[in-house]
Structures are given as C-alpha cells and as structure tokens.
C-alpha positions in Angstrom: -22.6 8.2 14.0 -20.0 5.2 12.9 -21.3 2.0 13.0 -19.6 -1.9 12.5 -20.0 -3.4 8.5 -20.7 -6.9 10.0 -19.9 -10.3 8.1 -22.1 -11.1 5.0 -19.9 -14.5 4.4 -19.3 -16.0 7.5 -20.4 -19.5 7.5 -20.6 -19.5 3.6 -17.2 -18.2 2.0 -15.2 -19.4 5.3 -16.2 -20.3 8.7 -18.9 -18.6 10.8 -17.1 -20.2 14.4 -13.8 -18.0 15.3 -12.0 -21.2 16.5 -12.2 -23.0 13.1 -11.8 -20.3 11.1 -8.5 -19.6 13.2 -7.5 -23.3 12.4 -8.5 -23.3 8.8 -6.2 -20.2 8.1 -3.2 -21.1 10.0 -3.0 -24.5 8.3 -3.5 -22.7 4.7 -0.5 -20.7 6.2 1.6 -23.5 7.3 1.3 -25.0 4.1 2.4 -22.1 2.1 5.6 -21.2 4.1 7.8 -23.5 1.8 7.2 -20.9 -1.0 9.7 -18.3 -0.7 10.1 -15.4 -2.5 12.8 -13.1 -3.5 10.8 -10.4 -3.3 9.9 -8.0 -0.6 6.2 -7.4 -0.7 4.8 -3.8 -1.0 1.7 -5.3 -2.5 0.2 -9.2 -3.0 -2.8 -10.2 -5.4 -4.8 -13.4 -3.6 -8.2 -14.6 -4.6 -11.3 -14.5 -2.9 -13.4 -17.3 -3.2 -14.8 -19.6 -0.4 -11.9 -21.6 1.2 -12.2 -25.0 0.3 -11.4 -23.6 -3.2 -9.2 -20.9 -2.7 -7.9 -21.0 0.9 -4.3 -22.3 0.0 -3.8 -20.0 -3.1 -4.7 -17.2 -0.7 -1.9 -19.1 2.0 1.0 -18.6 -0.7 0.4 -14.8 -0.4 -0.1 -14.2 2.9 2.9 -16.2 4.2 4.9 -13.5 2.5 3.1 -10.9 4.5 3.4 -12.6 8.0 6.7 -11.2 8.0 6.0 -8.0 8.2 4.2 -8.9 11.7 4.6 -5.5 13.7 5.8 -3.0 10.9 2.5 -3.3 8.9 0.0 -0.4 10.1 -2.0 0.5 7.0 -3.5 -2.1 4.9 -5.2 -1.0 1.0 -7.5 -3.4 -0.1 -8.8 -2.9 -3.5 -11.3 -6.0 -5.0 -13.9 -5.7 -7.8 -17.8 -5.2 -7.1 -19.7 -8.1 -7.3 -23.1 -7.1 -5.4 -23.9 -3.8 -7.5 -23.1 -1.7 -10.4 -21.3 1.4 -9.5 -18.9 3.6 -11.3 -15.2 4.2 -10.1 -14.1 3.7 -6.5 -16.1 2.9 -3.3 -14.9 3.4 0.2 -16.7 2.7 3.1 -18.0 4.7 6.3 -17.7 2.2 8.5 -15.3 2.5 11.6 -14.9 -1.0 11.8 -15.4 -4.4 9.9 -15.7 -7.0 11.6 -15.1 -10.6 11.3 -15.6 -14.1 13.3 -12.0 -12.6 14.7 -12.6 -9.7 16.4 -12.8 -5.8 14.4 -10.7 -4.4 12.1 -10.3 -0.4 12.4 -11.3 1.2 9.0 -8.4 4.2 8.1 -11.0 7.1 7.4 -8.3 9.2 8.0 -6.7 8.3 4.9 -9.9 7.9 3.1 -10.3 11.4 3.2 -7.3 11.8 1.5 -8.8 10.0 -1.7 -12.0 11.2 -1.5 -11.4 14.7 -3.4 -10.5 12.8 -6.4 -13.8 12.7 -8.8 -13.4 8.9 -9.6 -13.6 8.2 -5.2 -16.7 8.2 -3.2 -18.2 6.7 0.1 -20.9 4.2 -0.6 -21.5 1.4 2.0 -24.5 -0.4 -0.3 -21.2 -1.4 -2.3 -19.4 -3.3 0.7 -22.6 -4.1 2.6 -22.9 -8.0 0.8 -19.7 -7.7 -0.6 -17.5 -10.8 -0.2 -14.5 -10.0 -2.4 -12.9 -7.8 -0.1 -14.3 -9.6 3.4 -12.6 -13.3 2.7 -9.2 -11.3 3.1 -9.8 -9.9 6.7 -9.1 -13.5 8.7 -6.3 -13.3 6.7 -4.9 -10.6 7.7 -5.6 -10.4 11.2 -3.9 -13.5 11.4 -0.5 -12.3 9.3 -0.5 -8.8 11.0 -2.4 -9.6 14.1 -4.7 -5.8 15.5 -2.2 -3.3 15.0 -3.2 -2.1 11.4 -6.0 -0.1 10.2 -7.7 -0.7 6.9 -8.4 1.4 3.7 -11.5 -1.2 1.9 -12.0 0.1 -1.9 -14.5 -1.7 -4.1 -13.7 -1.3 -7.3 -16.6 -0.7 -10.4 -16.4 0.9 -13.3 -13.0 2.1 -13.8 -9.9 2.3 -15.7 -6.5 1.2 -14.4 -5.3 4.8 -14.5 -7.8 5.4 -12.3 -7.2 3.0 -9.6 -3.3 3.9 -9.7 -4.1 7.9 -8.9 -6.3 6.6 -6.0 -3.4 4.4 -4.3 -0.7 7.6 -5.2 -1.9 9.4 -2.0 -1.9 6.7 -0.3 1.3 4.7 -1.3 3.2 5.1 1.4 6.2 3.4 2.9 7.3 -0.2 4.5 4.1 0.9 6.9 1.3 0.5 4.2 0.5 -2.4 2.6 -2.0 -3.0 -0.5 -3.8 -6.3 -1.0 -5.5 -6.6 -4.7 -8.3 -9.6 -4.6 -9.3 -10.9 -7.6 -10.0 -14.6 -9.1 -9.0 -15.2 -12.4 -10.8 -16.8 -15.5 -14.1 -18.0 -14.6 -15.9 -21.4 -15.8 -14.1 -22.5 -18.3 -12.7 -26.2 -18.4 -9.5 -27.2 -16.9 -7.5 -27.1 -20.1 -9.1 -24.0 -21.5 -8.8 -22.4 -18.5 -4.7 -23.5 -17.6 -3.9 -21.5 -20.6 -5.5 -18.3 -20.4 -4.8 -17.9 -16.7 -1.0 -19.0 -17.6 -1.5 -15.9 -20.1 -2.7 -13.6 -17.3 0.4 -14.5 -14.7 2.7 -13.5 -17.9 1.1 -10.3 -18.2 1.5 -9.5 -14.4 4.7 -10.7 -14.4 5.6 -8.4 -17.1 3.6 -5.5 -15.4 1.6 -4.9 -18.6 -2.0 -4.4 -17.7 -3.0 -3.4 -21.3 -2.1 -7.2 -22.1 -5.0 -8.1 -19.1 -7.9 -9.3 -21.3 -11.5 -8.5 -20.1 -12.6 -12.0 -18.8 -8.7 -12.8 -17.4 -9.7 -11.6 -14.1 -12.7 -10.1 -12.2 -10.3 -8.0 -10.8 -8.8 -7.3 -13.6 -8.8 -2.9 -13.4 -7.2 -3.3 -9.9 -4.6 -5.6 -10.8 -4.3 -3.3 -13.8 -3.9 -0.4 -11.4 -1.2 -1.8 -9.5 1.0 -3.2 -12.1 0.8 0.6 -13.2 1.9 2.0 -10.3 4.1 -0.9 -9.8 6.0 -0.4 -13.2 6.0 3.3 -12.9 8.3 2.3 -9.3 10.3 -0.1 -10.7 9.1 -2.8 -8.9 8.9 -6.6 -9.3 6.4 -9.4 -9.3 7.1 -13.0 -8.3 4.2 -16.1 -9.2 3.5 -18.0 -5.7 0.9 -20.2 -6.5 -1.5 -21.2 -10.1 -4.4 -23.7 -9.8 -8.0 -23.3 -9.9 -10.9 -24.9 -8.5 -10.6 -28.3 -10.3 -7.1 -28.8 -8.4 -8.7 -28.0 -5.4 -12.1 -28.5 -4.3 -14.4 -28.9 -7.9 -14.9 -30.9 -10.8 -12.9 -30.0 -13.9 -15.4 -29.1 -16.3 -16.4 -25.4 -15.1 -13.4 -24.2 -13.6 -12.5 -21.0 -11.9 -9.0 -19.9 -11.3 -6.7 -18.5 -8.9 -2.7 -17.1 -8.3 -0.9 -15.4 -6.2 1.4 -13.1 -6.7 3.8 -11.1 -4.6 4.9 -7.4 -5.4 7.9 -5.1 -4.3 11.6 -5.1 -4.4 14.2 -7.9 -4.3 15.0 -8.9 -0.8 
C-alpha cells in the first residue's frame, strides 16, 4: 500500500503556511537571477539549512534550473543522513512527498532500476525526519512547477564510487536532473571557516573529490560522487554563490557554510 512521506520541517527549516513559503522562495529567486552562468546545468549542489540562513545560497542555484521549466521530468536528489546511521544508499517507498505546496510524485520506477545494486536499498526510517533532502522540494516545485517525478537518495555510509554507479542508471538526458544538498564546513569562525570552504569550491571546481576533506562538507561523498561522474563526462562546474551563516542570518563566531554550484556543459 503507498502512502505520503509528510513534512518533518515545515514551520522549522522554512515555512509551515503555503502562501509564505511561496513568497519566501520566489524572492530568494528573484534575487539570484543576476547570477548567470555559462554553464548548462545537468546537475546543481545547494545547501539545506533553514532559510533565513541558507535561502539565498540555495536561490543562486535554482535560478539556473528555472529555465529548464517544462523539459525537466526526472529530478535525483542525493543529500547525506542526518537522522540515522545507515550504510550506503537509501531510497524511499513513498509514492509521494509532500510539502506546504502540494505532492511531489516519487519515480519508483526508476528506483527499481538502482535497487539491484548491493550498496541501494529502500529504507523510509532514513527520510522519515530527514530534512536535508526535504528543504529542496519548495524549491523545486517552484523552478519546475508538477511535471517531474522525484528519485530522493539519502546518503550514509558510502564512498564516492559508490554514489556515482548508483546515478549511472539513472543519468539520463536533458529530461533528468540531479540535485546534490550538502552545507559545507560546520562551526567554525568566520575567518577559519572562509578558508576552508574557499578550499572546498577549488576542489569542486576542479572535479577532484579525493581533494574533499572529511569535515569540508556533510555532503561531502555525494558531491564526491558527482564530481566523479561529472569528470568522467567531461563536464564543467561554475561557483554561484560562497557565504555562510555569519553573512546571513548568525553571529560570526560558529559559523556554518554554504555554495552553490552549477554543473553541465557550456551553454
């Protein structure tokens, strides 16, 4: 029997009422649409952290994507477990999740495709309070609007190697689009913290994930993953956006940080 994987953020991470959260986003949106990129995306890295301290990085990103409005019909969205331990790759059962927007259809179709592979499995306890991957939804449903279906892949104990055979099956063409959440460093202060992530957006921009050091990102496998597959394709990355939460929302001394980045071919 499929069931709904409700919200476990709304009115936390971003906002519970659907008219506000609609606002909120398009204005993150509208500020980001400055940022160009010379780059076509196939894939984006945004972060995931409540709004107030994230919100615009995520914009930067996703301003790329609204582009793709109408040719966008598979989304992958790969972010690291926070709520649990659990080894290699979790999908989801779920037929929908929803959001303060309305549902997103879950690809199980394509799920099945991954799930043969040893380091794949279906385990909802891994998405149930899971906020990494759910602060991207609004997002998307307001860059791509209902007509996509979505392949959500909690990441744990894994390598990058790993991660990159998952997304081969799934790789697709201009129709599928993958989404990697992850913040970057993680309570250090502001100067510490400016250099290392500055450190981390060279290492992406060089599509090197061996030079991705274990506290650079909490996402750091499926970034790692990507830039694998992404190198392997030839492919390019292009830095939208660098700050973290003591440019945004937080004091300076304990500092988290975010970028955005922006994957594919030259336009």
């Amino acid at each position: 029997m499929s069931y709904t994987r409700q919200p476990a953020v709304a009115g936390t991470f971003y906002p519970a009422h659907s008219r506000r959260l609609r606002e909120m986003v398009q204005d993150f949106l509208a500020a980001s649409k400055s940022k160009e990129s010379p780059i076509t995306p196939k894939a984006i890295i945004a972060p995931h952290a409540g709004y107030i301290y994230s919100g615009l990085i995520a914009g930067a990103a996703y301003a790329q994507v609204a582009a793709l409005r109408g040719q966008i019909t598979r989304v992958l969205l790969l972010g690291p477990a926070h709520t649990l331990y659990l080894q290699g790759l979790a999908a989801s059962s779920a037929a929908y999740f929803a959001t303060p927007l309305g549902d997103v259809a879950v690809d199980q179709e394509a799920i099945a495709q991954i799930l043969p592979l040893p380091q794949v499995r279906v385990l909802d306890a891994a998405h149930g309070r899971e906020h990494g991957l759910e602060v991207h939804l609004p997002f998307l449903q307001l860059t791509l609007g209902s007509d996509f279906k979505l392949v959500p892949l909690v990441v744990g104990d894994a390598d990058a190697a790993e991660v990159a055979e998952a997304l081969e099956p799934l790789w697709g063409g201009p129709e599928t689009l993958i989404v990697i959440s992850s913040d970057l460093s993680h309570f250090l202060d502001y100067g510490a913290a400016k250099v290392k992530d500055a450190a981390t957006a060279v290492a992406i921009q060089q599509l090197n994930p061996a030079a991705l050091g274990e506290n650079s990102a909490c996402g750091r496998v499926p970034i790692g993953g990507l830039l694998h597959a992404a190198r392997q394709r030839g492919l390019r990355t292009h830095l939208l956006d660098l700050r973290n939460s003591g440019d945004t929302a937080g004091p300076k001394d304990r500092v988290v940080g975010y970028g955005a980045w922006v994957v594919g071919t030259e336009s």
